[in-house]
C-alpha positions as a printed NumPy array, in Angstrom:
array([[ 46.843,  56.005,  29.93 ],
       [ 50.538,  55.286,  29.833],
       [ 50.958,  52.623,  32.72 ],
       [ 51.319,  48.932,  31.74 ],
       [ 47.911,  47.358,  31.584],
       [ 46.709,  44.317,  33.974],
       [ 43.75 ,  43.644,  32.613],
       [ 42.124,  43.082,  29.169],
       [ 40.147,  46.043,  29.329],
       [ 43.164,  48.174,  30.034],
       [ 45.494,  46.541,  27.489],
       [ 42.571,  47.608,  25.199],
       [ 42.949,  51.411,  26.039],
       [ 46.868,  50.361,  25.639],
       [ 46.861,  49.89 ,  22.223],
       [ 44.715,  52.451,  20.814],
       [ 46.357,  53.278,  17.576],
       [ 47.325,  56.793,  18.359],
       [ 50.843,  58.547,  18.19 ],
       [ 52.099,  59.153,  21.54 ],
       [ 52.348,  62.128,  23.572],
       [ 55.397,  63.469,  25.217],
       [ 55.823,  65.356,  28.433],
       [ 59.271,  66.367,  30.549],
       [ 59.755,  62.698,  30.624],
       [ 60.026,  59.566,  28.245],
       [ 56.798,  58.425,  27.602],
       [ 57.273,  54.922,  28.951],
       [ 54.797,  52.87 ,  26.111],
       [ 57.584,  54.165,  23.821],
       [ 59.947,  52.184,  22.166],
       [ 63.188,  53.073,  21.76 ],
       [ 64.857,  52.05 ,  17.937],
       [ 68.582,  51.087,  17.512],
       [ 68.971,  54.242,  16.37 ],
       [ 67.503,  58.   ,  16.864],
       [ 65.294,  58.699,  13.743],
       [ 64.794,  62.078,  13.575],
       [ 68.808,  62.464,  14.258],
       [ 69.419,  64.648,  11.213],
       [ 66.513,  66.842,  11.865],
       [ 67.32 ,  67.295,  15.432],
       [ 70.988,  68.254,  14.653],
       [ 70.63 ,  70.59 ,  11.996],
       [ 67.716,  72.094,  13.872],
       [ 69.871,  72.623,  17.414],
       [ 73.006,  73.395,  15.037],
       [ 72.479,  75.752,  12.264],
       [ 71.194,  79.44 ,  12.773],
       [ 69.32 ,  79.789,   9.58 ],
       [ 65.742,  78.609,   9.02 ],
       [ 66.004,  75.273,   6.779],
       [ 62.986,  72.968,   5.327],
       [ 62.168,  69.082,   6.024],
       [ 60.381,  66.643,   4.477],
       [ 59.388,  63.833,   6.48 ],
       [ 58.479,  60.538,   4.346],
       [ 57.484,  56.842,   5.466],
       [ 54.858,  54.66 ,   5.36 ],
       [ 51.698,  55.384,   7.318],
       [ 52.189,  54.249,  10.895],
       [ 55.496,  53.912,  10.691],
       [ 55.695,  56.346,  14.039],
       [ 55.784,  59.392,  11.952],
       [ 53.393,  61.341,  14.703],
       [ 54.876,  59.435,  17.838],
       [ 58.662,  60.722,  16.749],
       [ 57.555,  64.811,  15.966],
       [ 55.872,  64.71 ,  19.202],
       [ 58.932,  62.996,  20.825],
       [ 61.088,  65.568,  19.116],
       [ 59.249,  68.956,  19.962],
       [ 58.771,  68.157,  23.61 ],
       [ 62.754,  67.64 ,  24.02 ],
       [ 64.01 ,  70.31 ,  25.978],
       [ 66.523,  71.533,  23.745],
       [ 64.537,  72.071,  21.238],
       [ 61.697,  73.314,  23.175],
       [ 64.439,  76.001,  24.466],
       [ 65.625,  76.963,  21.177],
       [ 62.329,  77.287,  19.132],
       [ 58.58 ,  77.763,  19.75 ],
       [ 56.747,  75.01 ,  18.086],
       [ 53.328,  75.141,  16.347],
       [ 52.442,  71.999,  15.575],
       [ 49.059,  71.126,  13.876],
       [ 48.124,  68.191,  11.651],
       [ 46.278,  68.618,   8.53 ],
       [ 44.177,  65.691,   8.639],
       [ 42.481,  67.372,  11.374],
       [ 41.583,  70.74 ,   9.933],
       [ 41.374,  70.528,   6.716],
       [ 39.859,  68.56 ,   3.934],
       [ 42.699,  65.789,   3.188],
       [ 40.361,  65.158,  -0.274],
       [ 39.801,  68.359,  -1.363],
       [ 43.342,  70.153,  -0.83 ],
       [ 45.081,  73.194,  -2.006],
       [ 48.592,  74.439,  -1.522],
       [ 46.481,  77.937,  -0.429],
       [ 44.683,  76.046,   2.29 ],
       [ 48.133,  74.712,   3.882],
       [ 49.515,  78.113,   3.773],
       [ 46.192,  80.206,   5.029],
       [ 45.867,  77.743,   7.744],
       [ 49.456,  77.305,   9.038],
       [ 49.58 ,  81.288,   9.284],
       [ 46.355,  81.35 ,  11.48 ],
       [ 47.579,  78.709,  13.816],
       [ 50.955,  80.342,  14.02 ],
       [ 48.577,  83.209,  14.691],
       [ 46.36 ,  82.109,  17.326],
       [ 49.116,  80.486,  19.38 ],
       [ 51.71 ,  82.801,  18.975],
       [ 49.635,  86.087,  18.561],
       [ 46.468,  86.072,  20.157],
       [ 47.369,  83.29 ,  23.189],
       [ 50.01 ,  81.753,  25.321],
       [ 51.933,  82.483,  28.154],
       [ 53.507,  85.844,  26.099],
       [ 51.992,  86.65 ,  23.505],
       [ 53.702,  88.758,  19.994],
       [ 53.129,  92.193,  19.818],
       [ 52.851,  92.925,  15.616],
       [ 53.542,  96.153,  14.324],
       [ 51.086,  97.88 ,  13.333],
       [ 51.692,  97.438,   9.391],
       [ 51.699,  93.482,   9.468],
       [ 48.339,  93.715,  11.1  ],
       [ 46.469,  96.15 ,   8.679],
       [ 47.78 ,  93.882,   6.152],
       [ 46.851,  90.946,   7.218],
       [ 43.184,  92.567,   7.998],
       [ 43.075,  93.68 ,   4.702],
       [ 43.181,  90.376,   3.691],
       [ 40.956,  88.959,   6.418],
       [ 38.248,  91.873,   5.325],
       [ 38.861,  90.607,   1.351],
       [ 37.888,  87.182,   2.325],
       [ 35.078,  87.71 ,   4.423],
       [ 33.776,  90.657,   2.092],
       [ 33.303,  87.985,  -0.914],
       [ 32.083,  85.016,   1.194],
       [ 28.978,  87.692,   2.654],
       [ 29.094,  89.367,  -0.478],
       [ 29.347,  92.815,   1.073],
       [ 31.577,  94.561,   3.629],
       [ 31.322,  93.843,   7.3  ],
       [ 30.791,  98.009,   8.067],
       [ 31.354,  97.892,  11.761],
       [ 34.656,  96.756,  11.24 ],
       [ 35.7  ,  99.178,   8.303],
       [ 38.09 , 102.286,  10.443],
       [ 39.107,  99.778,  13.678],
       [ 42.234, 100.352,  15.152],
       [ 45.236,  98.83 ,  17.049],
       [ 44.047,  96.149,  19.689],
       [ 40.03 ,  95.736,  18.347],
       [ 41.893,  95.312,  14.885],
       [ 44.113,  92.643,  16.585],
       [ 41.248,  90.938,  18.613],
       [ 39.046,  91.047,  15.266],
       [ 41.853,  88.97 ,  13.52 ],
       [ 42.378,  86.623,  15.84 ],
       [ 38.418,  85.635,  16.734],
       [ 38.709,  85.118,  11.958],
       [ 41.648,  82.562,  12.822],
       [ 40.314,  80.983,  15.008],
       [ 36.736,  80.504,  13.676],
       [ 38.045,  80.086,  10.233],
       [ 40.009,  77.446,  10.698],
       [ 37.17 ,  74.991,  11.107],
       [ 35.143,  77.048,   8.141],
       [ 37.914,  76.135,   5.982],
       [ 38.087,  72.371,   6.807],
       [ 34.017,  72.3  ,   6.394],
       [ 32.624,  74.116,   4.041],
       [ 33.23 ,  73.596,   0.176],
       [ 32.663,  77.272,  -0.55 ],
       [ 34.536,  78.523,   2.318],
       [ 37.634,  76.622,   0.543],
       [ 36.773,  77.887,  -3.261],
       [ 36.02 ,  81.718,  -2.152],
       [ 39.62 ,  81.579,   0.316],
       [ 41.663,  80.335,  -3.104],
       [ 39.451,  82.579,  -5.498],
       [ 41.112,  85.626,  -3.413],
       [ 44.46 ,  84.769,  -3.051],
       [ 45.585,  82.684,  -6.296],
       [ 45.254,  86.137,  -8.886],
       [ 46.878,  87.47 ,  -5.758],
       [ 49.389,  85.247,  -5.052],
       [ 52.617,  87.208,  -4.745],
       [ 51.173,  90.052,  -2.487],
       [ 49.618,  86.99 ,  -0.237],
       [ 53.015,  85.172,   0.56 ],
       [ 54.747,  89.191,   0.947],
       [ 52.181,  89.547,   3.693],
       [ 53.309,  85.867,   4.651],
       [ 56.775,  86.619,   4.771],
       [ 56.692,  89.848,   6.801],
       [ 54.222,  88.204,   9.361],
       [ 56.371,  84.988,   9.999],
       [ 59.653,  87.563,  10.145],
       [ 57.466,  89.83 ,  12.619],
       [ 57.252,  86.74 ,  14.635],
       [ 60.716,  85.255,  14.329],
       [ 62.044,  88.458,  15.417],
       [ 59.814,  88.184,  18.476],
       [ 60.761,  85.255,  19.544],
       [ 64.639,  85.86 ,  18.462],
       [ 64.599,  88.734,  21.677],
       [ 63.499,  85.73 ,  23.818],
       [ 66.191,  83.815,  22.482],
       [ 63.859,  81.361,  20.396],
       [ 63.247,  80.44 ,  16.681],
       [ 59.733,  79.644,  14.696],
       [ 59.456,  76.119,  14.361],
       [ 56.192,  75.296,  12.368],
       [ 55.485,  71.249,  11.771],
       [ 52.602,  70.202,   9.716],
       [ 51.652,  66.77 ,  10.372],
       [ 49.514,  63.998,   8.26 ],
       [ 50.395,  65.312,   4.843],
       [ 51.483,  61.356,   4.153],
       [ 47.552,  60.339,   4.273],
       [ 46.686,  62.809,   1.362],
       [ 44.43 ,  59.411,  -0.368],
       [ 44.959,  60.846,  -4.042],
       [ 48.778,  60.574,  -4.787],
       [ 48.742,  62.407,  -8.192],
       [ 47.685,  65.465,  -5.946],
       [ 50.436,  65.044,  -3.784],
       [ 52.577,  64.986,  -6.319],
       [ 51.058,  68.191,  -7.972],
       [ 51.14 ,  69.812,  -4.418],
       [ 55.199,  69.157,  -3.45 ],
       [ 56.293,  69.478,  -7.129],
       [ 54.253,  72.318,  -8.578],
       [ 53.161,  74.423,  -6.156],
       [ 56.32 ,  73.222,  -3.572],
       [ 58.117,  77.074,  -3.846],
       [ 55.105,  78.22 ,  -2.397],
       [ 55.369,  75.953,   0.922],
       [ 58.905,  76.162,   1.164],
       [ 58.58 ,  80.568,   0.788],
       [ 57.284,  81.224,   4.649],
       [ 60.875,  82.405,   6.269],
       [ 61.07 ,  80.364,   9.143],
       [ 61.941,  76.346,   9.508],
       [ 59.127,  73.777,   8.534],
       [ 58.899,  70.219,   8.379],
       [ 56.094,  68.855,   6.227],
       [ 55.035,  65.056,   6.394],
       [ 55.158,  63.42 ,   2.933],
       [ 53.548,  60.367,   1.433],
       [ 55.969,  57.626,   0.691],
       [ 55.071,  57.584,  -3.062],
       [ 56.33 ,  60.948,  -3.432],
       [ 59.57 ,  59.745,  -1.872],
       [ 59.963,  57.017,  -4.616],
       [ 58.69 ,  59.692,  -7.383],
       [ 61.336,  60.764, -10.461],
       [ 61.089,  64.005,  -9.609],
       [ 61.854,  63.904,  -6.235],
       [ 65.401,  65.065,  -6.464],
       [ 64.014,  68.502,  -7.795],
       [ 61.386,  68.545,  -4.658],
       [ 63.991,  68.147,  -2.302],
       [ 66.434,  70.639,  -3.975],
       [ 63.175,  73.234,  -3.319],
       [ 62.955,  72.499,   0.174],
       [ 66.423,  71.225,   1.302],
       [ 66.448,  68.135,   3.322],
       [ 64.85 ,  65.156,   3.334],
       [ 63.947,  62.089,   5.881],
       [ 63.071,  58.334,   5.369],
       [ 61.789,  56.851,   8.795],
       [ 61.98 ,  53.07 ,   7.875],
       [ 59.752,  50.38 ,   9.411],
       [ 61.19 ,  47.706,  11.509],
       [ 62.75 ,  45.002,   9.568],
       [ 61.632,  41.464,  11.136],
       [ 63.71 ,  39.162,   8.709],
       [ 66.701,  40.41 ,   6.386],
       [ 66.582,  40.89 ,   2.936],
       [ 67.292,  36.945,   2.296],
       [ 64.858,  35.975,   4.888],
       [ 66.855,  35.149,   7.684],
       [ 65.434,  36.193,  10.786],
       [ 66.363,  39.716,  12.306],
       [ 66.538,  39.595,  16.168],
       [ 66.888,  43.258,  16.796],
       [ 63.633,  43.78 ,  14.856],
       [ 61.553,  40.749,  16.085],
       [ 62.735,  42.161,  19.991],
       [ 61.799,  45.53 ,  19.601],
       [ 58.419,  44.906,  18.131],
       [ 57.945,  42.502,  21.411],
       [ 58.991,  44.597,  23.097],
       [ 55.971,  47.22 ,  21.449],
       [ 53.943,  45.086,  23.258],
       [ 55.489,  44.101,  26.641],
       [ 56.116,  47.793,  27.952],
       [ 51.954,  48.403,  26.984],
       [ 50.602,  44.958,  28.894],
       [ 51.464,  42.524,  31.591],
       [ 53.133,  38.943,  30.698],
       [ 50.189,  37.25 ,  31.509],
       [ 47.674,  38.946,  29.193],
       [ 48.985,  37.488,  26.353],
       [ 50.295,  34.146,  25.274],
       [ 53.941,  33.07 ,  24.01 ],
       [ 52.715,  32.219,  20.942],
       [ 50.132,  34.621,  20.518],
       [ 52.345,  37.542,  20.865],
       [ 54.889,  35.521,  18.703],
       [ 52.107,  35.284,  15.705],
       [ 51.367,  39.226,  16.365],
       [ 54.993,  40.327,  15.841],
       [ 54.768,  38.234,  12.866],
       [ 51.809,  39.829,  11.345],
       [ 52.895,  43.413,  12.115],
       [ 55.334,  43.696,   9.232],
       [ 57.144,  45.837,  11.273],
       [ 54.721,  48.722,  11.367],
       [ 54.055,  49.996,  14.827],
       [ 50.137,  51.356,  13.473],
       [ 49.301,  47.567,  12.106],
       [ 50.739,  45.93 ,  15.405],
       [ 48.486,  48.383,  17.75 ],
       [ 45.325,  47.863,  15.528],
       [ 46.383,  43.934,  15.58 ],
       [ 46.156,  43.8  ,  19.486],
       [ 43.141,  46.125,  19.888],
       [ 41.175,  44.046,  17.658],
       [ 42.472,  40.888,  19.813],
       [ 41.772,  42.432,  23.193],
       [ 38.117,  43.086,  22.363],
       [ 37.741,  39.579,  20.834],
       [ 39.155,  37.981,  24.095],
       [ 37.311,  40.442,  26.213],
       [ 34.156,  39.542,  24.629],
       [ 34.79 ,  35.61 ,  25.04 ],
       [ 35.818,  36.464,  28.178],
       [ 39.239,  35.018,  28.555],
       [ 41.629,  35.976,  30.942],
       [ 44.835,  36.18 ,  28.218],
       [ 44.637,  36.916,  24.622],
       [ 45.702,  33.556,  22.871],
       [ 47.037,  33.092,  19.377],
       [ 43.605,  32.164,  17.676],
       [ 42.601,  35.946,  18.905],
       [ 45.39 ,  37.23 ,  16.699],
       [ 45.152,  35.514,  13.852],
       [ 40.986,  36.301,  14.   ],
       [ 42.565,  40.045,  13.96 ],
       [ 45.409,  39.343,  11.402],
       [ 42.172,  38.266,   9.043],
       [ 39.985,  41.471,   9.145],
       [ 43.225,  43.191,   8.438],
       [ 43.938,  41.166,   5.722],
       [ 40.153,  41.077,   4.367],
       [ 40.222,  45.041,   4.903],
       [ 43.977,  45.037,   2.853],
       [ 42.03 ,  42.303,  -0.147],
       [ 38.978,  44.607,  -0.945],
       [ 41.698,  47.461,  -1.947],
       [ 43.308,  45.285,  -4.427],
       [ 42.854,  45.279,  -8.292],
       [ 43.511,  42.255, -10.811],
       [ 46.277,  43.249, -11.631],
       [ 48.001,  43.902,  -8.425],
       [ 48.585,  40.632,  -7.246],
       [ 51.177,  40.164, -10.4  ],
       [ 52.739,  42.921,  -8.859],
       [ 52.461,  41.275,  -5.407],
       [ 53.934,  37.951,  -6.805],
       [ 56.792,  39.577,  -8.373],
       [ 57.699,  41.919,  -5.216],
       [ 57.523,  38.642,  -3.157],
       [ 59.673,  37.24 ,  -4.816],
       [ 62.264,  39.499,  -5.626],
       [ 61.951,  41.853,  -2.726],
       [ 62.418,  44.766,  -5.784],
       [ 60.009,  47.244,  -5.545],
       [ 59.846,  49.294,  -9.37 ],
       [ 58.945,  52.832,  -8.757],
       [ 55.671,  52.656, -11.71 ],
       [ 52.359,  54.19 , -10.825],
       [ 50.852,  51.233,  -9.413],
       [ 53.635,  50.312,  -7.262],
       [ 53.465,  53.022,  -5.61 ],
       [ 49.962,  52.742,  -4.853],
       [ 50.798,  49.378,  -3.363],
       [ 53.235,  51.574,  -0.833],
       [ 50.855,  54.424,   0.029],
       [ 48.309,  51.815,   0.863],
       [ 50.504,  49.413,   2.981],
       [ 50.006,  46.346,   0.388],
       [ 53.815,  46.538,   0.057],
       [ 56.319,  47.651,   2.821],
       [ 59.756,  48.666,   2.519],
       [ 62.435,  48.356,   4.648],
       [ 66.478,  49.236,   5.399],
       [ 69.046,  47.417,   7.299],
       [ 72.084,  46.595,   5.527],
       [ 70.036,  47.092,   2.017],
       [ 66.905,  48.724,   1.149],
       [ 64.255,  46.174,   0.08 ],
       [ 60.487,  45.418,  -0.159],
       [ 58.418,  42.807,   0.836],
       [ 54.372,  42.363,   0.703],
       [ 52.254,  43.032,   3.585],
       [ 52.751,  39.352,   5.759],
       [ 48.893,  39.84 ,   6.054],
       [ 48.742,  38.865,   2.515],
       [ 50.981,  35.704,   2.232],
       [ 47.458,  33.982,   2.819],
       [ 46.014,  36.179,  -0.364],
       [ 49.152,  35.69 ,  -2.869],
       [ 49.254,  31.527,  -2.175],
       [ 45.303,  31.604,  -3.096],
       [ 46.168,  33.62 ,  -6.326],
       [ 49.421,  31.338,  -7.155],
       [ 47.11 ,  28.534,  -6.74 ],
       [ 44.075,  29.557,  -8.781],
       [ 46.886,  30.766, -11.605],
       [ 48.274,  27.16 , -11.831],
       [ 44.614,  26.266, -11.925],
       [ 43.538,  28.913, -15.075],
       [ 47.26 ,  27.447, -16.733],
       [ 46.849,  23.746, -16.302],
       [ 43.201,  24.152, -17.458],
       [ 44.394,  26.559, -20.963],
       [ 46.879,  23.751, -21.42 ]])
């Protein structure tokens, strides 16, 4: 549903907290920022002839999905490159990840779109597909514990259409099953160089495919930013980042924003060559002075999704407020205020509606927190300086601190926890006054 809602129970739908989608035409829920984010990307994409690496960082909701979708339906780029897009969060296990489960699973999508389906599908020599077979048998032979003898001696097409039926089916197998995952790494990791040589002459098969049509391989793997453990994020883009950035063809990889503030980021970005910071919108500069352009455009979030009359002036005035700026926390702001105003049946959504949302936000945002975080809260507050230790970072991941960019670049809490860091400052004059 992408028409502006008239009625509660459409402005619900409205503000589901999905990413967009993107057709031939401007999607028109979406909101246009002062600037185009994914400039650089797009550029050096339409621009440059050899394959080149992203990394996409920002904080969770930030629009991260909405833009990649946005970008791969333009029609340059859909002219220039065939896209397979996929998000991780989707097929595979987000707590139990390996770099081997990225790379197994971006070749079999690349593989069942590319290969086995769409409008023309890639014709592989002969070569790439006994290897690749050979390592589809060497999987499949230690998960049954025995060879599948039927398919031992297949040939040409039956070897092709055996391949692609494994893809496909193994790509939920993979995302499921705990042994599936251990047996798949237990193969490849003793194995690792001849794997990514098999890689890197299927991905040049297919990017010489598609260079006769006049296209490119564009592969974009979405919703590596909501990897929960951030020390294994870290260990996945630092250690084993060569490995991601091997297969020959351009890649953008979604990052978690604690990975962009990391030490050792420099040395990730020199692996994979270019990185991105979308920003959230700012609602008040760095001094706390109000910021027009970002207080209109996150109204304006809202206006293109619902009819004027569905919402109070001051209502939608406290929901900008309490949306920091992130597009995700706005839409899950106004869902949970829709529902409470269609189940009181009211006709508009007033302000106490929002601010009954803003709370279970904020109540879901203070069970996350540790003692010692709201120190860390306090001093970000006031300071709007964000140090890049462990626990700060933790803060970002989780959206207990936000950062933002307009003239400077600067942190602030979550506004859903102004409530949360007065009751602190007030029980820690309490537990002072009392010592004293």
């Amino acid at each position: 549903m992408d028409r502006q809602a008239t009625n509660l129970a459409d402005a619900l739908r409205a503000f589901s907290p999905l990413p967009l989608d993107f057709g031939t035409e401007e999607n028109p829920y979406y909101v246009k920022r002062g600037h185009e984010p994914l400039h650089e990307i797009r550029t050096w994409l339409l621009k440059q002839q050899e394959p080149a690496k992203f990394l996409l960082a920002g904080h969770r909701g930030s629009g991260k999905s909405t833009e990649l979708n946005r970008l791969a339906a333009q029609p340059a780029i859909q002219e220039r490159f065939a896209v397979v897009k996929y998000s991780v969060q989707k097929l595979l296990d987000l707590v139990d990840l390996d770099y081997v489960d990225l790379l197994f699973i971006s070749a079999a999508i690349t593989f069942d779109q590319l290969v086995t389906a769409g409008p023309a599908p890639i014709a592989l020599q002969a070569e790439i597909v006994d290897q690749l077979d050979r390592w589809r048998r060497t999987v499949v032979e230690k998960m049954t514990d025995a060879a599948e003898g039927a398919e031992v001696g297949v040939e040409g097409g039956a070897k092709l259409n055996i391949l692609g039926t494994f893809f496909a089916g193994f790509q939920s197998r993979l995302r499921l099953e705990h042994t599936t995952r251990k047996i798949t790494r237990e193969t490849i990791e003793p194995r690792v160089s001849d794997f990514l040589k098999t890689l890197e002459l299927f991905y040049k098969e297919v990017d010489a495919a598609l260079a006769d049509r006049g296209q490119r391989l564009l592969l974009i793997v979405e919703d590596l930013d909501k990897i929960p453990d951030i020390e294994k994020a870290h260990a996945l883009f630092r250690e084993k980042g060569s490995y991601l950035a091997q297969p020959p063809c351009s890649i953008l990889y979604t990052v978690p924003i604690a990975l962009h503030y990391d030490s050792e980021f420099q040395g990730v970005i020199r692996t994979f060559g270019h990185s991105v910071f979308l920003p959230n919108v700012p609602l008040v500069q760095r001094n706390g002075e109000p910021y027009p352009p970002g207080e209109g455009l996150m109204r304006r979030f809202v206006e293109q999704r619902i009819a004027s009359d569905l919402i109070e002036p001051d209502a939608l005035a406290a929901a900008v407020a309490a949306s920091g700026g992130v597009f995700q926390q706005i839409q899950r702001l106004m869902e949970k205020a829709c529902l409470r105003a269609l189940g009181s049946e009211e006709r508009a959504i007033s302000k106490d509606d929002v601010d009954h949302a803003a709370r279970d936000l904020r109540f879901e945002l203070e069970r996350a927190l540790a003692s010692e975080h709201y120190a860390i809260l306090d001093e970000v507050e006031r300071t709007a300086e964000a140090p890049a230790d462990a626990e700060v970072l933790r803060l970002l991941h989780s959206l207990h601190l936000i950062e933002y960019r307009n003239d400077d670049r600067w942190c602030q809490i979550n506004p859903l926890l102004t409530t949360t860091l007065k009751r602190w400052r007030g029980l820690a004059k309490k537990r002072k006054s009392a010592r004293s």
